[in-house]
C-alpha positions in Angstrom: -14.4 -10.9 11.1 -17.6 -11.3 13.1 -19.4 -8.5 14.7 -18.0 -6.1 11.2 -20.7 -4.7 8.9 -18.4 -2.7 6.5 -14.8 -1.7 6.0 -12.9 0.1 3.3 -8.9 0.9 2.9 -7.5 4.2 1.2 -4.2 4.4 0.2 -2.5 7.8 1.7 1.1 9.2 1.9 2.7 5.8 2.4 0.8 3.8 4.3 -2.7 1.4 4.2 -5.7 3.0 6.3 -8.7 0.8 7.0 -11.6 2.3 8.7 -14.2 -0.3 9.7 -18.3 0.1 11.3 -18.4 -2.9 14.2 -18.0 -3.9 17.3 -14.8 -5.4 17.5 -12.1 -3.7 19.5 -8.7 -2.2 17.0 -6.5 -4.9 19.0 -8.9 -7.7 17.9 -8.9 -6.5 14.0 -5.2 -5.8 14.0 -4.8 -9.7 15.3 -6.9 -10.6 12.8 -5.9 -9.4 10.1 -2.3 -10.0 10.7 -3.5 -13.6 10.7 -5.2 -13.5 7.2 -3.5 -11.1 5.2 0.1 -10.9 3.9 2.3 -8.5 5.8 2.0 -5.7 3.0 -1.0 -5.8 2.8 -1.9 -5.2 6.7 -3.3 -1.8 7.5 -0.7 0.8 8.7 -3.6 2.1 10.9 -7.4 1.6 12.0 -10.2 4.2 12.2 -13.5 2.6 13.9 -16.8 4.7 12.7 -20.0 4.9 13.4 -21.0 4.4 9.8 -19.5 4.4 6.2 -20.1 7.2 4.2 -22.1 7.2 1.5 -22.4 9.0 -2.1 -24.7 9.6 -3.9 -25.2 6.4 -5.6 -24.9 4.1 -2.3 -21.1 3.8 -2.8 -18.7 4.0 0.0 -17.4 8.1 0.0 -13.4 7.9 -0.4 -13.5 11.4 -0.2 -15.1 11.8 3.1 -12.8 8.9 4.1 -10.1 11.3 3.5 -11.9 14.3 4.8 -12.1 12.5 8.3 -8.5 12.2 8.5 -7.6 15.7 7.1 -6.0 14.6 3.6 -8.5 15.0 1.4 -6.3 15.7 -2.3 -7.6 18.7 -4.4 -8.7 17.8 -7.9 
């Protein structure tokens, strides 16, 4: 989707969460994807951030992915 520089899903209790870094609105991305992706497959819910996490080796941070929504899973 224009206007989106990066986006990741985690998988979490149940359910699909996408968190995304862009300008377009949830409504817009929830339309979209609807659009272009098969029903299970569509997020359960969106997150809009400022910017992906990174770790250490410039991969996107599951874990602080998790951390932002207060499931992080003990190892």
């Amino acid at each position: 989707l224009d206007g989106v520089t990066s986006a990741c899903s985690i998988y979490e209790k149940d359910k699909i969460i996408l968190f995304y870094v862009g300008l377009p609105p949830k409504a817009q991305m929830a339309s979209h994807l609807k659009e272009c992706l098969p029903s299970y497959m569509v997020p359960n819910k969106l997150i809009p951030i400022e910017q992906m996490p990174l770790n250490a080796n410039g991969k996107t941070d599951r874990m602080a992915l998790r951390d932002l929504i207060g499931t992080r899973r003990k190892s």
